[in-house]
N, C-alpha and C positions, 0 to 999 in steps of 0.2 A: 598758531594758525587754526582757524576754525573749518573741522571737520564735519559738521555737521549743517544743515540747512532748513529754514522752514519753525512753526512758532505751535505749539502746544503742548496738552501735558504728556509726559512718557508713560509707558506702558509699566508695573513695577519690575519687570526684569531687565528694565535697561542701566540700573542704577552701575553697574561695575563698569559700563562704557564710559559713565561720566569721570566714574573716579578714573580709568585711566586716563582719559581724554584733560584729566586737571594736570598731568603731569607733562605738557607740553609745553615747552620754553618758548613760548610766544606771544605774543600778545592777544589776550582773550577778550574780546570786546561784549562775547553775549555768553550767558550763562549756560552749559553745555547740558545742563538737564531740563531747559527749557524750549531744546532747539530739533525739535520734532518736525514731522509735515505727514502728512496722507501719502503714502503709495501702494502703488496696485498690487497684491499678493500675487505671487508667480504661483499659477495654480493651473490647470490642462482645462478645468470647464466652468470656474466660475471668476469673472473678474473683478470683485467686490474690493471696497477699498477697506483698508484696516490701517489702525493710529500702528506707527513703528517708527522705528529711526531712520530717518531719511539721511542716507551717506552724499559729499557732494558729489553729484554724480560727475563733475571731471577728474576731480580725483579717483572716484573709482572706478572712470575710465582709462586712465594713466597707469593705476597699480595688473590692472587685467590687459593692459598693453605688455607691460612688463612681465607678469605672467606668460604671454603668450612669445614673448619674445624668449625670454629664456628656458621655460621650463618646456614649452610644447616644440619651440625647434628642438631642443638637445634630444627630448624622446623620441622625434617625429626620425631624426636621422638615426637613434639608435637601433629603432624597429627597423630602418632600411637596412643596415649594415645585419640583424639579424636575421632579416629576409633572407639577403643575400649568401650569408655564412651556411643557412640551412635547405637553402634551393639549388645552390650552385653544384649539388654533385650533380644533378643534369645535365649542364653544361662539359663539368668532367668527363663524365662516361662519354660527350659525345668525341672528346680532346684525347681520346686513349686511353683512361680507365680503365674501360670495357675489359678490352684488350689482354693491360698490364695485371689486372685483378683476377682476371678469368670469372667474370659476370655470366657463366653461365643457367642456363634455365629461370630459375624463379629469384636468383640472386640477387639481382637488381632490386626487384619489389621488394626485397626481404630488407634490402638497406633504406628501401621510403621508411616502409610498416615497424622497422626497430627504433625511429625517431620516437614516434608517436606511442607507444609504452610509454616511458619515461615521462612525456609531455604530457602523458593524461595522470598518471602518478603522482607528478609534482606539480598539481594544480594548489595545494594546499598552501605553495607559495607565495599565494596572492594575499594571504595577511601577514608576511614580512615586512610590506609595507607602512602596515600600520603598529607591528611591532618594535619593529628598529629604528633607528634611525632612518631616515629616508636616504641620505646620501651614502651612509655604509652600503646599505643593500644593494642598490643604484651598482656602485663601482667595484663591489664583489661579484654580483651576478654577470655584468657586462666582460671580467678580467676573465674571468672561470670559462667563461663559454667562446671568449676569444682564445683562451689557448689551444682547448680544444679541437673549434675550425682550423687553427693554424698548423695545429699536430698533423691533421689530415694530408698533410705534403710530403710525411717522411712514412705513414703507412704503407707495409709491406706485402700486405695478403688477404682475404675478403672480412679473415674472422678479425684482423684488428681494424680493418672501416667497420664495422659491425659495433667492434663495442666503442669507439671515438662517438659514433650517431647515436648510442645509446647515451653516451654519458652526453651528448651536446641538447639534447632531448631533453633530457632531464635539467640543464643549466639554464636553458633557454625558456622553459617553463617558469622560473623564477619571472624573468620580467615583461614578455608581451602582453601574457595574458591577463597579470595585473595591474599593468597601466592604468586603463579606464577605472579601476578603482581609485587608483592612487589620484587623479586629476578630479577626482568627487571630496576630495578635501582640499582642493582650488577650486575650482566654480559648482555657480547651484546650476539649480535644475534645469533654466531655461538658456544657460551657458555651455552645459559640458558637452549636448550634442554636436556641435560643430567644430570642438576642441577636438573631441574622439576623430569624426571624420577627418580632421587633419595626420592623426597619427595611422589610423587606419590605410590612408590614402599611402602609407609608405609602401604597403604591400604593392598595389600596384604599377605602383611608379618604379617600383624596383626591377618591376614587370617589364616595364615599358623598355626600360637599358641592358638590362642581365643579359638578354644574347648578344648585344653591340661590346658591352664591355668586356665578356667572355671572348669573345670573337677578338676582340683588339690585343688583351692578353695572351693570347694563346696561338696569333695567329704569327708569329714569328719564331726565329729558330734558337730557343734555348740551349743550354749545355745537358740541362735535364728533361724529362718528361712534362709535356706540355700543360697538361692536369693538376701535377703538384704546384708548379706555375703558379698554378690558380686561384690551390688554396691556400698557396703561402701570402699571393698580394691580396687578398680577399678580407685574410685572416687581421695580420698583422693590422691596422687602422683599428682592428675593434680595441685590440690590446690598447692600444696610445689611447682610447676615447676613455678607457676605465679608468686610467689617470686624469683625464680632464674631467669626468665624468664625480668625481670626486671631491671636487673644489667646484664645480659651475653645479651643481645639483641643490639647490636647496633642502633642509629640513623642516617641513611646512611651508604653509603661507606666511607665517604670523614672525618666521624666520629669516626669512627669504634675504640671501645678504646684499642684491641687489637693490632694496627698498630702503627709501629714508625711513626716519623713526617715523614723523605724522603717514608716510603710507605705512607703514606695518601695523601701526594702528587703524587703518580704513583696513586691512586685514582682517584684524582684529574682531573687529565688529562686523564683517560679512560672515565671519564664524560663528560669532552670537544670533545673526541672521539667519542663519541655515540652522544648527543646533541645537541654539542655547546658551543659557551661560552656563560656568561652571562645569562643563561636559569634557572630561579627559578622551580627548580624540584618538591620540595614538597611547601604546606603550604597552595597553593589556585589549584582552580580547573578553566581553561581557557572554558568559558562557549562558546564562535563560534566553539573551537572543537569537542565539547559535541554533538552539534546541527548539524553539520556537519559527526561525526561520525552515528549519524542515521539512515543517508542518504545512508550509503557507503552499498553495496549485499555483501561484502565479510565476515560481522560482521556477518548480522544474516547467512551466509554460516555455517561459523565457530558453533554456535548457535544451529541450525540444527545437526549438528554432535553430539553438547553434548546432544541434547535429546536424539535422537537416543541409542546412548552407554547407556547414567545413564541408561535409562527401562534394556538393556540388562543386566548390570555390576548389578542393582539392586535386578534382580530376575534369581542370577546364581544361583543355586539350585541342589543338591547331594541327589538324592531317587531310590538308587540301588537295594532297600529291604532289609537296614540294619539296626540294631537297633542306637537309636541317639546317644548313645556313640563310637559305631564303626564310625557310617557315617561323626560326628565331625571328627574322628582321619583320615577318609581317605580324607577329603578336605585337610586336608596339602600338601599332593604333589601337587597337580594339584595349589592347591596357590604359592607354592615355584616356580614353574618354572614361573607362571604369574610374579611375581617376579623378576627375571633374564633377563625376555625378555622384561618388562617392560624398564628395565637401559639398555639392551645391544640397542633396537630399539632407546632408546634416542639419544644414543649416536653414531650409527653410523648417523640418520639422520641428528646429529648434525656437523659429517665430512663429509657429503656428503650434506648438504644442501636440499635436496631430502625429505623435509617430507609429499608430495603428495602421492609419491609412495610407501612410508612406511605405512601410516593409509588405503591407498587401497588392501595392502597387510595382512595385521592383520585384518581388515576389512571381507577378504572373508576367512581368518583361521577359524577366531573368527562362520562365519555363517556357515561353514562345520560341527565344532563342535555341533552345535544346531540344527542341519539336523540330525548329526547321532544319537543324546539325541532325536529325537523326532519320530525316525524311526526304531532303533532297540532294542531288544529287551534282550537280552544277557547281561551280565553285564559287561562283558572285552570290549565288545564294544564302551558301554555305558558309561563307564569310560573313555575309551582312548577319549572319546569326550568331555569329562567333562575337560581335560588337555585339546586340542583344544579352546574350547567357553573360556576358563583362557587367556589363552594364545594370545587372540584375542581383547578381551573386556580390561583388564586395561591397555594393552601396545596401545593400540589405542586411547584409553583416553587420555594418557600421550602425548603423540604425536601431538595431537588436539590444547595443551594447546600452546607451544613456537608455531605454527602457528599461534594461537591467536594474539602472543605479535608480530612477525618479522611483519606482514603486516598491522600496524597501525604506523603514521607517527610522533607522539609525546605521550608525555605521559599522557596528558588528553584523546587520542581518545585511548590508550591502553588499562587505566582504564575501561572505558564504553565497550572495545570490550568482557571485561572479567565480566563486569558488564550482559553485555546483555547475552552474551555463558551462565553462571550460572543461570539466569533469566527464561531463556526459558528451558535449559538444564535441570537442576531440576527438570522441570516438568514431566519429564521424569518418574520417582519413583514413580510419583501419580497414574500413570497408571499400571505403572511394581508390585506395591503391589496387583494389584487385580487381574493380568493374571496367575496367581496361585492358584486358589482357592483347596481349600480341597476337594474337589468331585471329582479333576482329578489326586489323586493320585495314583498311582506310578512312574506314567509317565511322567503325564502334556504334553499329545503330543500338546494341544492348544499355551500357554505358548513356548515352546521350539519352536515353528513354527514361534508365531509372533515374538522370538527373532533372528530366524535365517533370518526373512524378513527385519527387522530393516539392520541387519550388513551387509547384500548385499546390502542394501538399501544408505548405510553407504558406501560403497566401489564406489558407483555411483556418491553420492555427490560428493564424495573428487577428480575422475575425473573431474568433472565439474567445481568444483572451479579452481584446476589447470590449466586448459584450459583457465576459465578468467585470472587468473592471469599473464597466457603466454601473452596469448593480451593485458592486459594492460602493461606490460615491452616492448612489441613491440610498444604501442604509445609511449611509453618513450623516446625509441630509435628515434622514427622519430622525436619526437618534441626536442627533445636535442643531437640526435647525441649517438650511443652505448661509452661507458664507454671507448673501445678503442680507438675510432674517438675522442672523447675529449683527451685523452694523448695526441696522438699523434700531435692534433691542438696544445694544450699546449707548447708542445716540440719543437714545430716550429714557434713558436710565433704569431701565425694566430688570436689567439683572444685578444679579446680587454681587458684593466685589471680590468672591473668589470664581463665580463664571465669567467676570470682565476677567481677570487675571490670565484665566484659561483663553478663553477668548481670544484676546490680546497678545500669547506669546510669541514672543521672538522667534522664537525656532519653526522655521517656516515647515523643513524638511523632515521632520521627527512626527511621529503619530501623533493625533490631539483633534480637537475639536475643527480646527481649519486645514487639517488635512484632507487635501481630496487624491484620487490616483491621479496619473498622466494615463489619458488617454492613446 
């Protein structure tokens, strides 16, 4: 079966595609090192064409079907079920916890705030990914953190919920936060943002059900306390997924036991596409890029942003003057559209490459929202803000992340960009727990102010980065020539054949002459 499409000469690093592509039991009718075409480089500001190997594009829209079927559902509901496992003591305490624990004073907060240690801790987890196996890690970290939430039903006293949120904190830090890394060894650049927005989007859609489901579990007469209820049916499903979780997980793309052999090879070669040849993706961690990504303003740029958002995303807050059963049932909407606009922002910034002006824009929603929640006083008002600050804060989030991955040059400096964004980012929640306190209810006009100062604050950063970013694509330009002015050299035979070489590499997403940033 011929994988490839289109007629001229290859580039010299595509030669290991053809030797694999000879070892297909099929009938080959055109020679596979002669079966080139022109396509467009996925680039944020220049869209020049370059010689490369043109994949057929329905098969490698069949194999990112299958991607998207197996690998982003399986994550997209593991993140919900993690939501769930680490939100749901709200719910509890409203079920009797309280009560049964003796949540006095600052106790409560002290069980948000001891998540959050741990999770920022074990942000270091996010190159397990690229360390181990993908589907060990996968159904370790999933199993680990399921027992835990599920322990939470037979806790007896404040100091052992204490240390279960400590140790779940720390498990759970293992797989959320590095997902979006893990899915930048399935798609490139102008793919992974709408991917993320799908996994991201479980946050709030968890949103949208967590008091209906709470409410439904909890609201009948058990033999035990209503709470424990909650977090035993809560728990239990994650357990059973880290057995599934197991076996349905691939290890790679290029693995993937869902794919025939000719798709694993269109695998194959979107990894040569995005990389390189020869380039050991997983197993070890390349320590001078580690050391060098440190160094780079654009990591902790990115970093900045996540602190910013978690505080706000952390302490979005529904206190209209309704009882907690109504006020559960009216956060659905305003979740559901955070929801929607979560996947739709992804995914246009993902056709327009443009995701500066998207988190600049969600950015100054997201702080309208928290202006009118801290200034009016009416509850239609106060509502239609509470849809606004949704609407703002997790589609901005999501947005954050594929910029993380597009402007890091290999996949040691991607890791650490996403190591470090979560590290710092996180910290976010340790503050956003306590700009809430109970003494400024109904309102919380303190609270709603510092979060409306974050998201503008939010909207300024992401100018600023952008603006580096312009500048550094325009040294790029001087020091190699725009993306046009090399075709064109090309085409004329003006460079010499180790600048074609360069010129021409496959590895779209790795530093080099035809790298430019995402805007």
């Amino acid at each position: 079966m011929n994988i490839f499409k289109g007629k001229g000469q290859p580039p010299p690093t595509a030669a290991n595609l053809a030797d694999q592509a000879e070892t297909v039991e099929h009938d080959v009718d055109v020679d596979v090192e002669k079966t080139y075409d022109t396509i467009q480089l996925e680039n944020a500001s220049v869209d020049a064409p370059i010689r490369h190997p043109n994949i057929d594009p329905a098969l490698e829209k069949k194999v990112l079907r299958k991607f998207d079927w197996h690998v982003i559902s399986l994550l997209t509901f593991l993140y919900l079920l993690s939501f769930l496992d680490r939100s749901n003591i709200g719910n509890a305490k409203i079920a009797g916890m309280s009560d049964d624990l003796k949540l006095k004073g600052n106790r409560y907060s002290w069980l948000l705030t001891i998540f959050y240690i741990p999770y920022i801790l074990g942000e270091f987890q996010t190159f397990m990914w690229k360390i181990l196996p993908m589907n060990w890690w996968a159904s370790f970290i999933v199993l680990a953190w399921g027992i835990i939430a599920t322990a939470q039903a037979g806790v007896q006293s404040w100091q052992g919920e204490m240390a279960l949120r400590f140790l779940l904190g720390f498990t759970e830090a293992g797989f959320g936060p590095g997902v979006p890394y893990l899915l930048s060894f399935f798609y490139l650049r102008h793919e992974i943002g709408s991917r993320i927005g799908i996994f991201i989007s479980a946050a709030p859609l968890a949103n949208t059900f967590a008091g209906a489901l709470a409410y439904g579990i909890t609201s009948g007469h058990p033999s035990f306390a209503k709470w424990r209820v909650l977090f035993l049916v809560e728990g239990l499903p994650t357990i059973v997924m880290a057995v599934i979780t197991f076996f349905a997980m691939p290890n790679g793309p290029a693995h993937a036991w869902f794919l025939t052999e000719d798709e694993k090879r269109i695998a194959r070669a979107r990894g040569v596409r995005q990389v390189g040849e020869n380039v050991q993706r997983t197993g070890s961690i390349e320590w001078g890029s580690l050391f060098k990504g440190l160094l780079d303003a654009k990591m902790w740029f990115t970093a900045e942003f996540k602190l910013t958002e978690s505080i706000t995303a952390h302490v979005f807050q529904l206190q209209l003057g309704f009882s907690s059963i109504n006020a559960q049932g009216l956060t659905a909407p305003p979740y559901f559209v955070s929801w929607l606009i979560t996947m739709a922002s992804a995914w246009i910034a993902d056709r327009t490459m443009q995701r500066g002006y998207m988190i600049i824009f969600l950015s100054i929603v997201g702080g309208i929202g928290y202006v009118i929640l801290a200034t009016c006083t009416g509850v239609g008002p106060r509502y239609f803000g509470v849809f606004l600050a949704a609407a703002g804060v997790f589609p901005a989030i999501t947005n954050i992340l594929p910029w993380t991955a597009n402007n890091q040059g290999d996949d040691t400096r991607r890791g650490l960009a996403f190591v470090v964004l979560n590290l710092v980012g996180q910290c976010g929640p340790l503050l956003g727990t306590n700009i809430y306190p109970t003494n400024d209810e109904p309102r919380y006009i303190k609270g709603q102010s510092v979060c409306a100062a974050f998201m503008f604050f939010n909207a300024i950063l992401a100018l600023c980065l952008r603006v580096l970013l312009s500048w550094e694509n325009k040294k790029l330009d001087k020091k190699y020539g725009t993306l046009a002015e090399q075709d064109a050299a090309i085409a004329l035979g003006e460079q010499t054949a180790d600048d074609k070489t360069a010129a021409t590499e496959i590895a779209e997403e790795n530093y080099g002459p035809r790298y430019r940033f995402i805007l």
